[in-house]
N, CA and C atoms as an extended XYZ file, in Angstrom:
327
Properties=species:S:1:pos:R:3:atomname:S:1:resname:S:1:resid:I:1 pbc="F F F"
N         3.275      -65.450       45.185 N   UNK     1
C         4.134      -66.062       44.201 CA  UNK     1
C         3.816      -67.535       44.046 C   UNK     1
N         2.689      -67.935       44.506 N   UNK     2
C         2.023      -69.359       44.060 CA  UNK     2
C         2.588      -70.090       43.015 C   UNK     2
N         2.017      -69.299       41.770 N   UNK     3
C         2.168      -69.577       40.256 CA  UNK     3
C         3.307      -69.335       39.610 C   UNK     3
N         4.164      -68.400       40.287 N   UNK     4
C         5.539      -68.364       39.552 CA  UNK     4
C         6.694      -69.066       39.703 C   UNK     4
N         7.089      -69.395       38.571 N   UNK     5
C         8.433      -70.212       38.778 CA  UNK     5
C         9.357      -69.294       38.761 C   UNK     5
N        10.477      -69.549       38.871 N   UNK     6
C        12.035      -68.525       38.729 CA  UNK     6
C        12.749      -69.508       37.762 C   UNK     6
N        13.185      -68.627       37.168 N   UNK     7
C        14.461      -69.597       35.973 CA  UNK     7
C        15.507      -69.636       36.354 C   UNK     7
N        16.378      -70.748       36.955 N   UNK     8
C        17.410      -71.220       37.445 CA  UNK     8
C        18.313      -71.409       36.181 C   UNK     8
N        19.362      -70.816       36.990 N   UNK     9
C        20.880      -70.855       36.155 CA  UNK     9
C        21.918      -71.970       36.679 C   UNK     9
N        22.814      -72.502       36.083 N   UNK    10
C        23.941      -72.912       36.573 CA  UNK    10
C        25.075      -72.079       36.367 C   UNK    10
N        24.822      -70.948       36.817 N   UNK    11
C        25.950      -69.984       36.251 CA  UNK    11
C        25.832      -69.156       37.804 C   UNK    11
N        27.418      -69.368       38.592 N   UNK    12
C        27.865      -68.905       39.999 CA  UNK    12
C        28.066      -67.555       39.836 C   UNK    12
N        28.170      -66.954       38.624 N   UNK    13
C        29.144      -65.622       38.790 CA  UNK    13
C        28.557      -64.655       38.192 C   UNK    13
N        27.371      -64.719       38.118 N   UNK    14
C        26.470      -63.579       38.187 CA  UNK    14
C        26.709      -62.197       39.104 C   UNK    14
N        27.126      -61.454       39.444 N   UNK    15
C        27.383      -60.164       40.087 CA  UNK    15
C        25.890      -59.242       40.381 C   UNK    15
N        25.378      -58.766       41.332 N   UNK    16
C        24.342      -58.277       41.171 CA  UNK    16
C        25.545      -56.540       42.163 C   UNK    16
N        25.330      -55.663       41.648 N   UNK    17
C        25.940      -54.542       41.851 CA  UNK    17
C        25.443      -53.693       42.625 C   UNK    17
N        23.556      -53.768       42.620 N   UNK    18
C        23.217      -52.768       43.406 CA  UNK    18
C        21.950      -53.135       42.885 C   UNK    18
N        21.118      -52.870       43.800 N   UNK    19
C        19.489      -53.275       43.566 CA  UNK    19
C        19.034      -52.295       44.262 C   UNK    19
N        17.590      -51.819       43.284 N   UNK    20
C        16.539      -50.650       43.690 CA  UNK    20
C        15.237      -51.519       43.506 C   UNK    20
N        14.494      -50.384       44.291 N   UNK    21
C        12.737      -51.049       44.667 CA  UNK    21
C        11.985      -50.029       43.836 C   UNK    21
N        11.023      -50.518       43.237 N   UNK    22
C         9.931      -49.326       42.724 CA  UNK    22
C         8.582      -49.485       42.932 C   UNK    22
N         8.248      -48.814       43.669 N   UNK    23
C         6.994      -49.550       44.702 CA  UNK    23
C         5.823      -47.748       44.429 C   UNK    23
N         5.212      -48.022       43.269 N   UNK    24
C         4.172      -46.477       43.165 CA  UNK    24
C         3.561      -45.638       44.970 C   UNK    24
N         3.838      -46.663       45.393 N   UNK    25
C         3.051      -46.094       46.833 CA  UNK    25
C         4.214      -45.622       47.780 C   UNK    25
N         5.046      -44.885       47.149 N   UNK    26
C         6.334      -44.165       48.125 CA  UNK    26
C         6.786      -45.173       49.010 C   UNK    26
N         7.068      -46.301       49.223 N   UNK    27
C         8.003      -47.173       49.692 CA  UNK    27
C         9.270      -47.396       49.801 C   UNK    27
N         9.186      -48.058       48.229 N   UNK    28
C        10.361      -48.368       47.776 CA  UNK    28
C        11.554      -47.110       47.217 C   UNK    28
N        12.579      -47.151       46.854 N   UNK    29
C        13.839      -46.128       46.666 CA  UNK    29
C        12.831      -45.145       45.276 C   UNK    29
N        11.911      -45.922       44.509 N   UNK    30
C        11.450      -44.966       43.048 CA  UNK    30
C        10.546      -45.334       42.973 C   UNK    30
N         9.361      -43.890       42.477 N   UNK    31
C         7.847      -44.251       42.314 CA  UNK    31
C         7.739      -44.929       41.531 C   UNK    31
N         8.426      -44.622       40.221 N   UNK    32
C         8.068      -45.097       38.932 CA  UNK    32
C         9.456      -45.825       38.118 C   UNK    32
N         9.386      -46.694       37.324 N   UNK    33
C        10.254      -47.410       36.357 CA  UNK    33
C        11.577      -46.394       35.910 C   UNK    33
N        10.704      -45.229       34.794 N   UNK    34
C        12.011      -44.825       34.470 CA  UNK    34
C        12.565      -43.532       35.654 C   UNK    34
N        11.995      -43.037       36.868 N   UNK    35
C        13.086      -43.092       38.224 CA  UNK    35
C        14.018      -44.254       38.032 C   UNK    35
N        14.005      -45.175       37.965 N   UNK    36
C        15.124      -46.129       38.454 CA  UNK    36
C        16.105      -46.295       37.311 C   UNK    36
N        15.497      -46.519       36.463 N   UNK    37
C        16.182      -46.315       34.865 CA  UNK    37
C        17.072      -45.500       34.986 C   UNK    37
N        16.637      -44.050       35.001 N   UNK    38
C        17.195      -42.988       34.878 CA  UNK    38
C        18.336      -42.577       35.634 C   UNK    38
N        18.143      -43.044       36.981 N   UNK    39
C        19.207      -43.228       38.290 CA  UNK    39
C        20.571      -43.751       38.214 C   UNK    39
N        20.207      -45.600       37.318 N   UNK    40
C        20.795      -46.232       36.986 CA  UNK    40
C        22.139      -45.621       36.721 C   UNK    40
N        23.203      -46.435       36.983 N   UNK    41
C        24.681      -45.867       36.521 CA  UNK    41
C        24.875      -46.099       34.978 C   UNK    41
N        25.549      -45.406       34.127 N   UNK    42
C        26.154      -45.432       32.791 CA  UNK    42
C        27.253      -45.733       32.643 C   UNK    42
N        27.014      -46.836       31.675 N   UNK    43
C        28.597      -47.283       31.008 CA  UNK    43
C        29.159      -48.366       32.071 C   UNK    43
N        28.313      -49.363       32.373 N   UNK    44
C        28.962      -49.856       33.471 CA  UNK    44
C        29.904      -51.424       32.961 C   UNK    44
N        30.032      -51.923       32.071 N   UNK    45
C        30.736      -52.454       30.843 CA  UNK    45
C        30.416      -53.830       32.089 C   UNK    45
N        30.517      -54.883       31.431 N   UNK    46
C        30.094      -55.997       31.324 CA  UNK    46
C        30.972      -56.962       32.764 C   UNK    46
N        32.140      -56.524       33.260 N   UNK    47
C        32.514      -57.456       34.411 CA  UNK    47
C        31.866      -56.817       35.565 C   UNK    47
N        31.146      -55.678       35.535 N   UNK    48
C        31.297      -54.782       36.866 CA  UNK    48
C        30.144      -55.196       37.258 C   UNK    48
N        28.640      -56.105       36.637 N   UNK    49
C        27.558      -56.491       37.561 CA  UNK    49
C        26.946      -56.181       36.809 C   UNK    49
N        25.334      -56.128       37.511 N   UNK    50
C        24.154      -56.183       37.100 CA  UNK    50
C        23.395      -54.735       37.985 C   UNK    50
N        23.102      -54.143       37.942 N   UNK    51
C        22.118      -53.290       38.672 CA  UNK    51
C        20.465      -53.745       38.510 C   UNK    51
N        20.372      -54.087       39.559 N   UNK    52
C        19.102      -55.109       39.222 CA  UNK    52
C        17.636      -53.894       39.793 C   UNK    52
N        16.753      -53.764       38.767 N   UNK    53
C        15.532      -52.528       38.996 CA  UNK    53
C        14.086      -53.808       39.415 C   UNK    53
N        13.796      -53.794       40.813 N   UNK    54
C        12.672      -54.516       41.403 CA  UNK    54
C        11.597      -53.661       41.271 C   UNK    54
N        10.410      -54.078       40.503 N   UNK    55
C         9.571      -53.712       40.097 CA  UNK    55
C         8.559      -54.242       41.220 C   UNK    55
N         7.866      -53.828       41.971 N   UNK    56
C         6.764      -54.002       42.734 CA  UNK    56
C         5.106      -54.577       42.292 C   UNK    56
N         4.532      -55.575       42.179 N   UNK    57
C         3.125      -55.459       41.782 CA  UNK    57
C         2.600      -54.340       41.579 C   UNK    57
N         1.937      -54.189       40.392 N   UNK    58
C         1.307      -53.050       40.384 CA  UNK    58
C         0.989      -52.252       38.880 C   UNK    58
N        -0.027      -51.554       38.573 N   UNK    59
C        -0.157      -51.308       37.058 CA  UNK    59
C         0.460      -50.051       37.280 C   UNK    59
N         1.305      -49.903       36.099 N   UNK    60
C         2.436      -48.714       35.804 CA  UNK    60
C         1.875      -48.640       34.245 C   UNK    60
N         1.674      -46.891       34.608 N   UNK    61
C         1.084      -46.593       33.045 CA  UNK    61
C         2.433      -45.670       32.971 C   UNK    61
N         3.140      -46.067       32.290 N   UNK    62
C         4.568      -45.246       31.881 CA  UNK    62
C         5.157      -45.607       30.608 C   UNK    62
N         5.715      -44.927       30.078 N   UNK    63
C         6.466      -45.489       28.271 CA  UNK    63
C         8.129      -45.567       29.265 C   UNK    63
N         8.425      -46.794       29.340 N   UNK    64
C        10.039      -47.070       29.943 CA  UNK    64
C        11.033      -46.228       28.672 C   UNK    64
N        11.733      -45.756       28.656 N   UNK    65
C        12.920      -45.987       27.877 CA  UNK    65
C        14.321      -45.902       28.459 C   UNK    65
N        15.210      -46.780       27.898 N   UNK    66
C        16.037      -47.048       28.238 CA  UNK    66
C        17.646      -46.475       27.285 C   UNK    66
N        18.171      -45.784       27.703 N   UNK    67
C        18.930      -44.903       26.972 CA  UNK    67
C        20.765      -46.407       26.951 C   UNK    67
N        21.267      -45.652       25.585 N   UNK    68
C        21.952      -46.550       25.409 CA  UNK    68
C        22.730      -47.165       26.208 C   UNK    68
N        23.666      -45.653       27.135 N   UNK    69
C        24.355      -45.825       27.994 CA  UNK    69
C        24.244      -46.857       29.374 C   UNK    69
N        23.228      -46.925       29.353 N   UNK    70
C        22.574      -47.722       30.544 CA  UNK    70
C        22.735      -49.470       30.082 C   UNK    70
N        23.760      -49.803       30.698 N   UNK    71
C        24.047      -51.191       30.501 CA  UNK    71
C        23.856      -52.301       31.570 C   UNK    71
N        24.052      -52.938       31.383 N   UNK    72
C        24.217      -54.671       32.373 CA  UNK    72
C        22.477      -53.960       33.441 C   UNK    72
N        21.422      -54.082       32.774 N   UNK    73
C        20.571      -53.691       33.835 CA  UNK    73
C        19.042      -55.205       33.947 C   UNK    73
N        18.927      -55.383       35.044 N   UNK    74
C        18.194      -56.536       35.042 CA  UNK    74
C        16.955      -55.518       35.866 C   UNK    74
N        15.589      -55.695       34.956 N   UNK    75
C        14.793      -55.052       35.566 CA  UNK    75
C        13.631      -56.652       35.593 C   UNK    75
N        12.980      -56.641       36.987 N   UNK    76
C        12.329      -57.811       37.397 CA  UNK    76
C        11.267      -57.504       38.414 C   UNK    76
N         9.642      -57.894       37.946 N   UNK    77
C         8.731      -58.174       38.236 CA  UNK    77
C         8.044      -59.354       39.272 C   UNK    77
N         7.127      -59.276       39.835 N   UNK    78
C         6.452      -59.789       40.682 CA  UNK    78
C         5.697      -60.520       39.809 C   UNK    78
N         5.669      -61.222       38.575 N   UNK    79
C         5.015      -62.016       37.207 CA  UNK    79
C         4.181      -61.355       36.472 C   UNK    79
N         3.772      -62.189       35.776 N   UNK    80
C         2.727      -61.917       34.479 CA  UNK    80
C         1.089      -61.527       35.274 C   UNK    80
N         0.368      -60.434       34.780 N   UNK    81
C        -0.400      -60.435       35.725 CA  UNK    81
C        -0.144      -59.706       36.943 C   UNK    81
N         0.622      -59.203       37.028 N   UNK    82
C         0.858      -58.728       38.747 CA  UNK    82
C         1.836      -57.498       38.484 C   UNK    82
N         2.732      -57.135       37.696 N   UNK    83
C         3.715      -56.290       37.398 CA  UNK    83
C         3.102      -55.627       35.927 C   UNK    83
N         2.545      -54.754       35.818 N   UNK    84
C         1.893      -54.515       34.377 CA  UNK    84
C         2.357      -53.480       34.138 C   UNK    84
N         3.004      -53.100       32.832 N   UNK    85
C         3.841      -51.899       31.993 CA  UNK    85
C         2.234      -51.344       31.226 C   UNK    85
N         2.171      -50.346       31.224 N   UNK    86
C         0.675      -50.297       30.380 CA  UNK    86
C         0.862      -48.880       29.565 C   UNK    86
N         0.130      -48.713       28.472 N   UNK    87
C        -0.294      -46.913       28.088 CA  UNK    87
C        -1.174      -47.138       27.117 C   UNK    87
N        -1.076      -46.160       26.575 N   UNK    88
C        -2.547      -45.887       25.753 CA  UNK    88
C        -2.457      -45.333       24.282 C   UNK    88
N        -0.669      -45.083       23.972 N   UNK    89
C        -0.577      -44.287       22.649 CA  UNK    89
C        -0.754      -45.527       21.634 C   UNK    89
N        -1.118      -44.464       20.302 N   UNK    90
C        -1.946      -44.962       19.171 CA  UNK    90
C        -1.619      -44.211       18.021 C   UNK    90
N        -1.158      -44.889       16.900 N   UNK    91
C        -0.530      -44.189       15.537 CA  UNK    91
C        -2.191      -43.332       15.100 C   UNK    91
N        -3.119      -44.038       15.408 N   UNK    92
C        -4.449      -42.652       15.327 CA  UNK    92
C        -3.862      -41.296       16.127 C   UNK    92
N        -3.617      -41.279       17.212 N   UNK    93
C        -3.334      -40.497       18.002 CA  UNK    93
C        -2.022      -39.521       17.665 C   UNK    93
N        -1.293      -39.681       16.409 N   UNK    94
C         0.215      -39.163       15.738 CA  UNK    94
C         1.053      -40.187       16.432 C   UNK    94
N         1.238      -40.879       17.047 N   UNK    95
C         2.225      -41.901       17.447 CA  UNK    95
C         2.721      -42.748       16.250 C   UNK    95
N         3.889      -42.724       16.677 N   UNK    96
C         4.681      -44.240       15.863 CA  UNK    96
C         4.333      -45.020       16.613 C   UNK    96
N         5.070      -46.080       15.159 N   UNK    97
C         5.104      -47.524       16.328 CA  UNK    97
C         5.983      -47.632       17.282 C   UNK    97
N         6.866      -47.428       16.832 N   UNK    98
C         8.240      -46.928       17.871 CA  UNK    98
C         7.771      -46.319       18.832 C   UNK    98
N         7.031      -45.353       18.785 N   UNK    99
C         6.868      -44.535       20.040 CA  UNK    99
C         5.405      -45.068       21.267 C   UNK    99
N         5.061      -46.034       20.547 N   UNK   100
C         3.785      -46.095       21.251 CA  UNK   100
C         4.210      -47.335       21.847 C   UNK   100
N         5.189      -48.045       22.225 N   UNK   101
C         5.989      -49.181       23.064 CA  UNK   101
C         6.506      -48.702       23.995 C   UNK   101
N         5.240      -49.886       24.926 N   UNK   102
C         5.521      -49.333       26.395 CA  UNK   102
C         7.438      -49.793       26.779 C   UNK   102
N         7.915      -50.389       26.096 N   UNK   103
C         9.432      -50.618       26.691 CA  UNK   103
C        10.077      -50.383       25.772 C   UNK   103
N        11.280      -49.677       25.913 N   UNK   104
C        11.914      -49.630       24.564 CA  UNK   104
C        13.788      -48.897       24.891 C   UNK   104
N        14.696      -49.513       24.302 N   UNK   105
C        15.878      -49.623       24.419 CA  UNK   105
C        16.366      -48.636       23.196 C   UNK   105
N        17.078      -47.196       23.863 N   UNK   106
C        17.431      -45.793       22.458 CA  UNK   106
C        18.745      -46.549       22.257 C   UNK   106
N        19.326      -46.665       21.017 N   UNK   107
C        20.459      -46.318       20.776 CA  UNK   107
C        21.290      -45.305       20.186 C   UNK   107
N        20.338      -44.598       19.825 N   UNK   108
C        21.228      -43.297       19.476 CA  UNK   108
C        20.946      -42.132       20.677 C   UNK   108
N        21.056      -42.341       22.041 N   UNK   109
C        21.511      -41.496       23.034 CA  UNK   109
C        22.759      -41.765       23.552 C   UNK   109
């Protein structure tokens, strides 16, 4: 973590609710992103915290999605360079654009 800074808040009352690890090499609580996503609690409305998803170094070829229900969620990386979301879909390939984003937030689930 040489090169990375952290962005400091002046804000005390941040709540962190429950934190998971996602470490591809069976370590951590989930192999992969949307494991933890998916795990995640629903509907957790805005005083009750943060469920914070720790992403491990490492290239993750996965399409995240994140379903509506799934709220207050802080998902956080090891930086730029070191934590990589990656795939390969392509509107050549029948993909949307929509669909070919490696991160992406449903609202109609």
């Amino acid at each position: 973590m040489n090169n990375r800074k952290l962005l400091q808040t002046s804000v005390d009352n941040v709540i962190v609710t429950q934190k998971v690890i996602v470490n591809p090499d069976g370590s951590g609580d989930f192999v992969t992103i949307n494991e933890a996503v998916d795990a995640a609690p629903n509907k957790t409305g805005t005083n009750n915290g943060y469920h914070v998803i720790y992403v491990v170094a490492g290239i993750y070829n996965e399409y995240v999605s994140i379903a509506k229900s799934k709220e207050n969620l802080m998902i956080v990386g090891d930086g730029i360079g070191r934590t990589v979301i990656t795939g390969n879909r392509s509107v050549v390939d029948g993909w949307t654009t929509f669909q070919s984003a490696t991160f992406g937030k449903l609202i109609n689930c």
